[in-house]
C-alpha positions as CSV (number, residue, x, y, z in Angstrom):
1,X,34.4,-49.6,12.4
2,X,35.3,-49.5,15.9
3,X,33.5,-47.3,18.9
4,X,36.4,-45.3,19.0
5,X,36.1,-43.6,15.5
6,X,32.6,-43.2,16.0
7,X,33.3,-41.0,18.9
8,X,35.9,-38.9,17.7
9,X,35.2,-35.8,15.7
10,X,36.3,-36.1,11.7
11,X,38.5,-33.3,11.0
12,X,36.7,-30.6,9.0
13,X,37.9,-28.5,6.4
14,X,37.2,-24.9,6.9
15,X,36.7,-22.7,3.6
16,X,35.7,-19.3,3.8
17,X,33.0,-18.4,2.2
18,X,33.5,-16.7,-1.3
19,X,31.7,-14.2,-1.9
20,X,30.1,-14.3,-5.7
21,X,31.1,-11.7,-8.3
22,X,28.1,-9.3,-9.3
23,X,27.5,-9.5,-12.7
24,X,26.3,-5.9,-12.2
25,X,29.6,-5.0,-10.4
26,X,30.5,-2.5,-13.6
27,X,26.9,-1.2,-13.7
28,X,26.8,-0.2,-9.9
29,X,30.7,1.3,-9.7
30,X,29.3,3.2,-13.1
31,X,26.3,4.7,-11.2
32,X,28.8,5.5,-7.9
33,X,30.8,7.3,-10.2
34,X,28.1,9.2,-11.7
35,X,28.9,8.1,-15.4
36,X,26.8,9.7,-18.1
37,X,26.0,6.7,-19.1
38,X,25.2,4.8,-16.7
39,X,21.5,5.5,-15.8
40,X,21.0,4.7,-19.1
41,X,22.2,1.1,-19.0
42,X,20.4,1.0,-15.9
43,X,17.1,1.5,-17.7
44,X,18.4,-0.6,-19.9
45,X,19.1,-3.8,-18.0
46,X,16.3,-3.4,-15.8
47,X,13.8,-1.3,-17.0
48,X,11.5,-4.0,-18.5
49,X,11.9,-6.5,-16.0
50,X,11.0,-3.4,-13.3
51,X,7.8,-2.3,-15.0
52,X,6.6,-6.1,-15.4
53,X,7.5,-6.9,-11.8
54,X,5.5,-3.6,-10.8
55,X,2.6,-4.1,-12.9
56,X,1.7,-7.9,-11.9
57,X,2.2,-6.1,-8.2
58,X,-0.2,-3.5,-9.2
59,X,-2.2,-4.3,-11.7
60,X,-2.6,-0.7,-13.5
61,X,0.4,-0.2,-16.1
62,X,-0.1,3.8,-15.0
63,X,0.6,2.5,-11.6
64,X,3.9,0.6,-12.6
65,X,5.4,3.0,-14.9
66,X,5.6,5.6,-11.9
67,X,6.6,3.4,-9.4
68,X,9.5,2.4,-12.0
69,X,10.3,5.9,-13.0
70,X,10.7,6.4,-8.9
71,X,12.6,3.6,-7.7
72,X,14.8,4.2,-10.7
73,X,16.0,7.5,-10.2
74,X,15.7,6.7,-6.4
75,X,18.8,3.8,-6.7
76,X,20.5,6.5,-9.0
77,X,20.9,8.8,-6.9
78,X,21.4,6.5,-3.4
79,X,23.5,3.9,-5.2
80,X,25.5,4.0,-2.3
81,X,23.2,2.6,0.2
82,X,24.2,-0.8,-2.0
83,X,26.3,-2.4,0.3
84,X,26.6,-5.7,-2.0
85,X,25.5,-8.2,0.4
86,X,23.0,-9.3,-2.4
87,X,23.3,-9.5,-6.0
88,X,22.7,-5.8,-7.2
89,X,19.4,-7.0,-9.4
90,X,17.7,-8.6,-6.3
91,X,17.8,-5.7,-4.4
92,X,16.4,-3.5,-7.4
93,X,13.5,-6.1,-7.3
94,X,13.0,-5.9,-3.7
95,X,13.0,-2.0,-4.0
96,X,10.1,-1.9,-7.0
97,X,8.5,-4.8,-5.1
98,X,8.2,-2.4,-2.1
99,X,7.1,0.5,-3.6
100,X,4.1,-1.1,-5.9
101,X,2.9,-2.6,-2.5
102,X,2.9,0.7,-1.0
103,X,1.4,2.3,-4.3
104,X,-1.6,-0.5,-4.2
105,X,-1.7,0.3,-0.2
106,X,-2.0,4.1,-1.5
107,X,-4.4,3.6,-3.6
108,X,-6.8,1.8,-1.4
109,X,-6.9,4.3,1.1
110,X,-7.2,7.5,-1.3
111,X,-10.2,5.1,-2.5
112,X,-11.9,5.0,1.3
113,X,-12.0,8.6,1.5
114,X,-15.3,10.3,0.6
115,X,-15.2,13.9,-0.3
116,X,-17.4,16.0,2.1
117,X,-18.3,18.1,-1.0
118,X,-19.5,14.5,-3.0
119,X,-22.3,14.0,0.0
120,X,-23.4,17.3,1.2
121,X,-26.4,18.9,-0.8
122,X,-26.1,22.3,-2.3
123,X,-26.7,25.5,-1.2
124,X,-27.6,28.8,-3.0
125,X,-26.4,32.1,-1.5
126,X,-29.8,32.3,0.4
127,X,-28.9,28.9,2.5
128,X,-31.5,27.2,0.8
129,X,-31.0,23.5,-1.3
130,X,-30.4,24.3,-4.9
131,X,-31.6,20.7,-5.9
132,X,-34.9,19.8,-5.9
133,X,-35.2,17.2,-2.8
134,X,-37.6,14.1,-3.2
135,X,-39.8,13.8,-0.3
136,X,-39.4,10.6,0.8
137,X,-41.9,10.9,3.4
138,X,-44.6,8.6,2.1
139,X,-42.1,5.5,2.0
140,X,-40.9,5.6,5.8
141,X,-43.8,3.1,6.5
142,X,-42.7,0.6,3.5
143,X,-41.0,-2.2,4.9
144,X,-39.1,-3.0,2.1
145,X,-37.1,0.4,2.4
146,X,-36.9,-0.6,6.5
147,X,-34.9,-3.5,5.6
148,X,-32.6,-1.8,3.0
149,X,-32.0,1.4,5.6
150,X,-31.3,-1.0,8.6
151,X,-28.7,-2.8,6.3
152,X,-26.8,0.1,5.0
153,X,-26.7,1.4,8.6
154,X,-25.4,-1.4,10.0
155,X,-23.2,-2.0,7.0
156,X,-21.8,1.4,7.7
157,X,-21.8,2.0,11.4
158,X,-19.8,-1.8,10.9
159,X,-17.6,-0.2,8.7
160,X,-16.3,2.2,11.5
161,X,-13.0,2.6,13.8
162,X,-14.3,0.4,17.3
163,X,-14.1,3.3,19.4
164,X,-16.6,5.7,16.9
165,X,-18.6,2.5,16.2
166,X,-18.9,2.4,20.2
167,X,-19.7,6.1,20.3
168,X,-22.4,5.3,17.7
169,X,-23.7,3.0,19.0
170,X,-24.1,4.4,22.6
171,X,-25.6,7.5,21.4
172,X,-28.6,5.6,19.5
173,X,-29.4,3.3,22.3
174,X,-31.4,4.5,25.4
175,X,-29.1,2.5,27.7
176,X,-26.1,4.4,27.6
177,X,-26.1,8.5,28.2
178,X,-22.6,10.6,28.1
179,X,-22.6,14.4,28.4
180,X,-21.9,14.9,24.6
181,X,-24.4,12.3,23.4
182,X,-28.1,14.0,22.3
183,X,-30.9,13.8,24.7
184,X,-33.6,11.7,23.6
């Protein structure tokens, strides 16, 4: 091998790129043409694969029969937002994968907030407690309920957005004073 065919290029072959037949490519024109059937085979074909996809995502079959039951009839009826630069089956997946996330991300929130209803006492028409309170009174001095108290404060006022937690926190110590926060 000599130096000089080392530094001359090899002559490449350019091929374009072919582009890989959908094996869905009947299914989709089907559901662009609005064909009776074609939901149907839709379900079909995908439809199990869907639901088990959705239900390993979020873990409640409830869950990932409605996220299913969505994206299905959400890719019916905007089938033409397919623009085939994927195979028609791996966008399905990415759409159910997408919407079980944000089902589980759903969830979690809904399952942060507290009903004011669940953690106010309450009242009779007369404005007084309809409960019998405990007086708790007695036990301020245990130390045992001290520690317990100072943990599920601090737990909670942890739990809070950084500005509130700041708010809090500058309220309940004698260091810092603002015009909203209570005069001690």
């Amino acid at each position: 091998m000599s130096l000089q065919m080392t530094l001359e290029p090899t002559p490449t072959i350019s091929v374009a790129p072919e582009r890989r037949v959908d094996r869905d490519r009947d299914l989709v024109e089907g559901l662009r043409r609005h064909e009776a059937t074609a939901a149907e085979r839709l379900v079909t074909t995908y439809g199990d694969r869907a639901y088990r996809l959705a239900r390993g995502i979020t873990g409640n079959a409830e869950d990932a029969e409605e996220v299913v039951q969505d994206v299905l009839w959400t890719v019916v009826r905007k089938i033409d937002t397919f623009r085939g630069e994927s195979a028609f089956g791996s966008w399905l997946y990415r759409i159910v994968a997408n919407a079980a996330y944000q089902k589980v991300r759903g969830r979690q929130s809904r399952r942060a907030e507290v009903s004011l209803d669940d953690v106010l006492p309450l009242f009779d028409e007369r404005g007084q407690h309809v409960a019998p309170m405990a007086d708790w009174s007695s036990r301020v001095d245990d130390h045992a309920v001290q520690i317990d108290l100072r943990m599920a404060l601090t737990s909670a006022i942890d739990k809070l957005p950084a500005d509130y937690r700041t708010a809090v926190l500058c309220a309940t110590s004698r260091g810092c004073r603002t015009s909203r926060s209570p005069k001690s």
